[in-house]
C-alpha positions as CSV (number, residue, x, y, z in Angstrom):
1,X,3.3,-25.4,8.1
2,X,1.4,-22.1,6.7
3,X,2.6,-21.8,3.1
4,X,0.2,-18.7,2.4
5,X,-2.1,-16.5,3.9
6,X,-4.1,-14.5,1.6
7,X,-5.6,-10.8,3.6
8,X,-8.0,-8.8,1.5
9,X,-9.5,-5.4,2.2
10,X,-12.3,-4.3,0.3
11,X,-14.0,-0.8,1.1
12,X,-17.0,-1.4,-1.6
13,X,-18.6,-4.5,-1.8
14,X,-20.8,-4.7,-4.9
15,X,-23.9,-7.1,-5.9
16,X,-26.0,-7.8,-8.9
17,X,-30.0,-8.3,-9.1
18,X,-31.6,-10.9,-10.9
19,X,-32.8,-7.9,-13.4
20,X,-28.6,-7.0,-13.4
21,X,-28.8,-4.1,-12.0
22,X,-25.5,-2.9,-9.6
23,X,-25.7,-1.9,-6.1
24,X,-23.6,-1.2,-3.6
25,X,-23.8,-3.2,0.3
26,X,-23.8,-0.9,3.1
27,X,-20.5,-2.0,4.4
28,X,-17.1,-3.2,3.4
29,X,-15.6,-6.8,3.7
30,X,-12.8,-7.9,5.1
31,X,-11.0,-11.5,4.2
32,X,-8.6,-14.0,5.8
33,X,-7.9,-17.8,4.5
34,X,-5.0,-19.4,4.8
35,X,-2.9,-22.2,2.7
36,X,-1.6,-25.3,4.4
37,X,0.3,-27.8,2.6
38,X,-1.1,-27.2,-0.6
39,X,-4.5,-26.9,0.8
40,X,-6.9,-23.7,1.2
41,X,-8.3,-23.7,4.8
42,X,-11.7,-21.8,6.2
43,X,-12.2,-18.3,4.6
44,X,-12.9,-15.6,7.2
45,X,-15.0,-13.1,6.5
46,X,-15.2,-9.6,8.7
47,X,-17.5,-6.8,8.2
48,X,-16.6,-3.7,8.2
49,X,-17.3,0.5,7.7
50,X,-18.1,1.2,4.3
51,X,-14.7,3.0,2.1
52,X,-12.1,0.0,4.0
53,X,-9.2,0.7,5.6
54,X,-10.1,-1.0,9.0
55,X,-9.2,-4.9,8.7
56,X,-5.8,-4.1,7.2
57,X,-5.6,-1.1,10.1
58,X,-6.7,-4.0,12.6
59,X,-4.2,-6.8,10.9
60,X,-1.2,-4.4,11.5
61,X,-2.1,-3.5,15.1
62,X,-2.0,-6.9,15.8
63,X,1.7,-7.4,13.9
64,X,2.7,-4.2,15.6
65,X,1.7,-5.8,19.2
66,X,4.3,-8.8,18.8
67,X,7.9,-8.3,18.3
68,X,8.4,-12.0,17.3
69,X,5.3,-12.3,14.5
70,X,2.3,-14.1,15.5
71,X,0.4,-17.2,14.3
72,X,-3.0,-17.0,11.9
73,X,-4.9,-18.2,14.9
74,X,-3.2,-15.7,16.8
75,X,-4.3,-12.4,14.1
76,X,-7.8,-14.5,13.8
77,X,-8.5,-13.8,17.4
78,X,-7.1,-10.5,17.4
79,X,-9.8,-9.4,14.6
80,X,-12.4,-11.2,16.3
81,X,-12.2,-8.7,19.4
82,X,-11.8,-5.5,17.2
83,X,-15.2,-3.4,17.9
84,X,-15.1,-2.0,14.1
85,X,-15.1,-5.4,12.5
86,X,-17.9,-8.0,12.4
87,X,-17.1,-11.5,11.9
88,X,-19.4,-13.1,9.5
89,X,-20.8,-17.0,10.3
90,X,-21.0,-19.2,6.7
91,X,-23.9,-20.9,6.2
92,X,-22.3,-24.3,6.0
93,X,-24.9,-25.0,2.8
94,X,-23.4,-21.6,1.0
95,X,-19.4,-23.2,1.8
96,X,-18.4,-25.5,-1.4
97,X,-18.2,-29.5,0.1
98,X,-14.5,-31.6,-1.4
99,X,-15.7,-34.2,-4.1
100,X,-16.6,-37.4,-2.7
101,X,-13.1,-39.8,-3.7
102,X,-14.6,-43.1,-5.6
């Protein structure tokens, strides 16, 4: 089973330039991975509106909705549909590959 599921809720996002200057994005981030027997599984990332507040807003709608809990798949969904969140696609080439076992 699910061991762990980590949620984080960030209102800032901030970057670096190659000169190391600090910015700040335009919107906030949103994450959701989970843990399954000892292994991390695919990291979800949602937009959304800059200062935060929403995805953890959105996470306990969604816990609030079910008197019996619900699964990861089940809050993944729910998130996806949420009109002030934005689920981000990974470039697969940007997602870090297991070591090949010799």
């Amino acid at each position: 089973g699910v061991s762990a599921s980590i949620l984080a809720d960030f209102g800032y996002v901030y970057t670096t330039d190659c000169a190391g200057r600090l910015n700040s994005q335009a919107d906030g981030l949103g994450l959701m991975t989970t843990m399954v027997q000892d292994k991390w599984g695919v990291l979800k990332r949602f937009r959304q509106p800059r200062g935060g507040g929403f995805f953890l807003f959105n996470v306990l709608d969604c816990l609030a909705l079910s008197e019996s809990g619900v699964s990861t798949s089940d809050l993944q969904a729910h998130l996806e549909k949420c009109t002030t969140l934005t689920p981000l696609i990974d470039d697969p080439a940007d997602t870090p590959q297991p070591a090949d076992e010799a």
